[in-house]
PAZAPA-4460 file (N, C-alpha, C; in steps of 0.05 Angstrom, whole numbers, plus 32768, in hexadecimal, padded with zeros to 4 digits):
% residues 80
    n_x    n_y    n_z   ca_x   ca_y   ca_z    c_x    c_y    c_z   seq   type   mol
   80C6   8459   80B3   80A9   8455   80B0   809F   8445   80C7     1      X     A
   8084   8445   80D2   8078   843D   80E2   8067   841E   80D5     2      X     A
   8057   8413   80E5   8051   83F1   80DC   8033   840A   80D7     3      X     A
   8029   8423   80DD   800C   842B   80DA   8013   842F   80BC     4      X     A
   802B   8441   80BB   802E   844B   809F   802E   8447   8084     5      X     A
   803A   8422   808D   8042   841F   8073   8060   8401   8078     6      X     A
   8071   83F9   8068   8086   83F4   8074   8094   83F3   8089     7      X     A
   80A4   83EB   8099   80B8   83EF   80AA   80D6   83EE   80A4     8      X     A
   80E3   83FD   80AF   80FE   8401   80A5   810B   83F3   80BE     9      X     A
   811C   83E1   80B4   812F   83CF   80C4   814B   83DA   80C5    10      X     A
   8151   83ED   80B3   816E   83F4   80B5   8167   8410   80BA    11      X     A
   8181   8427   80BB   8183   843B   80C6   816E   844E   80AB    12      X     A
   817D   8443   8098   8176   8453   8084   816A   8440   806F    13      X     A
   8154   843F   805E   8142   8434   8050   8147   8441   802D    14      X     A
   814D   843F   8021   8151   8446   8000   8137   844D   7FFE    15      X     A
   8126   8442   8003   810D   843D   7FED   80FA   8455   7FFC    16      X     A
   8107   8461   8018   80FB   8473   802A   8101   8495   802A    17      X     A
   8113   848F   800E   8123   84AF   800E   810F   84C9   7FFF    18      X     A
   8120   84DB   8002   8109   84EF   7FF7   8103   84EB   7FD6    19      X     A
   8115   84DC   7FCA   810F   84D7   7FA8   810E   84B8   7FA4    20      X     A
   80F9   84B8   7F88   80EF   84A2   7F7A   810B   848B   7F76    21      X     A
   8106   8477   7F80   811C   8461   7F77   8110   8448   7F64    22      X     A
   811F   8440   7F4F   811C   8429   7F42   8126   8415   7F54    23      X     A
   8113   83FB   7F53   8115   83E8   7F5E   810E   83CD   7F5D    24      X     A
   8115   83B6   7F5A   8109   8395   7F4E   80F8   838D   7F62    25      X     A
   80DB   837E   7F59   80D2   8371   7F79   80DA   8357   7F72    26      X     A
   80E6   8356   7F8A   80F4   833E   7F90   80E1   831E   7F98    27      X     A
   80C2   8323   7FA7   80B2   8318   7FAF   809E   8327   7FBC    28      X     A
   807F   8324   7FB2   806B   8329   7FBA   8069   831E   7FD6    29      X     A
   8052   8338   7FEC   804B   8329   8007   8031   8330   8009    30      X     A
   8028   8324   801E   800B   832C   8022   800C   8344   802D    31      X     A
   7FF1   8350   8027   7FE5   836C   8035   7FF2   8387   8022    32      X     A
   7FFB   837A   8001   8001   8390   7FF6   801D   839B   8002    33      X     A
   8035   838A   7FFE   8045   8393   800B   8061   8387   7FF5    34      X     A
   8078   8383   7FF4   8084   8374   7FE1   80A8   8373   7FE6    35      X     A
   80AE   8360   7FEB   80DA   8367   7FE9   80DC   8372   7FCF    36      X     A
   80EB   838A   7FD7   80FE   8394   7FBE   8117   838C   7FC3    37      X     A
   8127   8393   7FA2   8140   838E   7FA5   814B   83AF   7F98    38      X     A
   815B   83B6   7FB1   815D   83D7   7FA5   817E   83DB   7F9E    39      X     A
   8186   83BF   7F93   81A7   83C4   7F90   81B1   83CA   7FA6    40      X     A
   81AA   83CF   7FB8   81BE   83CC   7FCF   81B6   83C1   7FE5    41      X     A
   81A1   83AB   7FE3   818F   839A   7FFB   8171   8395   7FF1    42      X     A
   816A   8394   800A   814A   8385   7FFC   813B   8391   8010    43      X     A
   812A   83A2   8008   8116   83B0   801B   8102   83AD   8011    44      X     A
   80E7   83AB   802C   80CB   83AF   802A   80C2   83CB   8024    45      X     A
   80B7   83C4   800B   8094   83DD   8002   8083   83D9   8002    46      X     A
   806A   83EC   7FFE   8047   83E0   7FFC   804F   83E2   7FDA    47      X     A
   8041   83D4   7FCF   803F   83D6   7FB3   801C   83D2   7FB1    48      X     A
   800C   83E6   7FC6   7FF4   83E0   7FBE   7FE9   83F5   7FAD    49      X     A
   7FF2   8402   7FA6   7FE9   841A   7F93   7FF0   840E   7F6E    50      X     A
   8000   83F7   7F6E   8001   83F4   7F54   8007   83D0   7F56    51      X     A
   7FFD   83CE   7F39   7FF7   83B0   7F3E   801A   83A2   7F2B    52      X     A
   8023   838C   7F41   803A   8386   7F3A   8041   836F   7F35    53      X     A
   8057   8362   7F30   8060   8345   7F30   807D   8344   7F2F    54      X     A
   8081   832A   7F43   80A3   8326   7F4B   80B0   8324   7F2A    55      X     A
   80C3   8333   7F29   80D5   833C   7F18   80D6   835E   7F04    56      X     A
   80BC   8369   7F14   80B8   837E   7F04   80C7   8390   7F10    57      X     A
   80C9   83AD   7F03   80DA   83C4   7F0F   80CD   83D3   7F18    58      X     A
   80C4   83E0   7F2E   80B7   83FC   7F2E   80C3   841A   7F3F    59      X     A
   80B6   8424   7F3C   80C2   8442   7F45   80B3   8446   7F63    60      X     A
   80C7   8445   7F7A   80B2   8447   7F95   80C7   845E   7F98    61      X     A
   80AF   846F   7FAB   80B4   8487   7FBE   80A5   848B   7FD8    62      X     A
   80B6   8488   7FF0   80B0   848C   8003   80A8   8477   8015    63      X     A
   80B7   845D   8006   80A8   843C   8009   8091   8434   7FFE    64      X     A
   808D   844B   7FEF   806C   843D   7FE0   806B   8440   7FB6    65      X     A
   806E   842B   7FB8   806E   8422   7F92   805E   8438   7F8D    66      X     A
   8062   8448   7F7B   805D   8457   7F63   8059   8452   7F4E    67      X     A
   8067   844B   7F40   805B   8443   7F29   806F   8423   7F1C    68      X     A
   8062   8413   7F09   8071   8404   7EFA   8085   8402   7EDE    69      X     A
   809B   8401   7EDE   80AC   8407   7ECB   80A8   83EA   7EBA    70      X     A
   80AB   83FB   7E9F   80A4   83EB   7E8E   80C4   83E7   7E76    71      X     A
   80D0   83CF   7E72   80E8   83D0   7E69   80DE   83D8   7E40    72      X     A
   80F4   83EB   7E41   80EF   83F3   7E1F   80FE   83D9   7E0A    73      X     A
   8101   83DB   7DF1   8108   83CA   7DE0   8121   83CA   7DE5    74      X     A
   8133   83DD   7DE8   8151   83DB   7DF6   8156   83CD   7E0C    75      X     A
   813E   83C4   7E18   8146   83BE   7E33   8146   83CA   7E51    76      X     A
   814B   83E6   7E4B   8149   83FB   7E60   8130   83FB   7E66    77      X     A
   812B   8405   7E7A   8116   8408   7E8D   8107   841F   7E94    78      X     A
   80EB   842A   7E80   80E3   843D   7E87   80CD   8442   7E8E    79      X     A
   80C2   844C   7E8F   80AA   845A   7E9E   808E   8457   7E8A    80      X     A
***
């Protein structure tokens, strides 16, 4: 990704940049609608300006950009 587009990718390859939806923790809110995830295997930047969030929630990003917010069920699991 480009700094016009959206995110920037610091490593070769980005999780949160692939062609399918990934679950993910935000790790910490930033300014300009932007946020650390934690994607189980590192901590990458998304915009999370399409949905409104807070550090510890889960959401579903595609393409570096939050989608939607997962909501944990009575089991505990994490759904949609």
């Amino acid at each position: 990704m480009t700094a016009e587009s959206g995110p920037v990718c610091t490593s070769e390859h980005c999780l949160t940049c692939g062609d399918v939806a990934v679950q993910v923790r935000v790790v910490r809110l930033l300014p300009d609608g932007l946020a650390v995830v934690d994607t189980g295997q590192g901590l990458e930047e998304v915009s999370v300006a399409l949905v409104s969030v807070a550090t510890g929630d889960t959401i579903l990003v595609h393409a570096g950009e939050a989608i939607a917010v997962l909501e944990p069920d009575p089991a505990g699991e994490v759904t949609r």
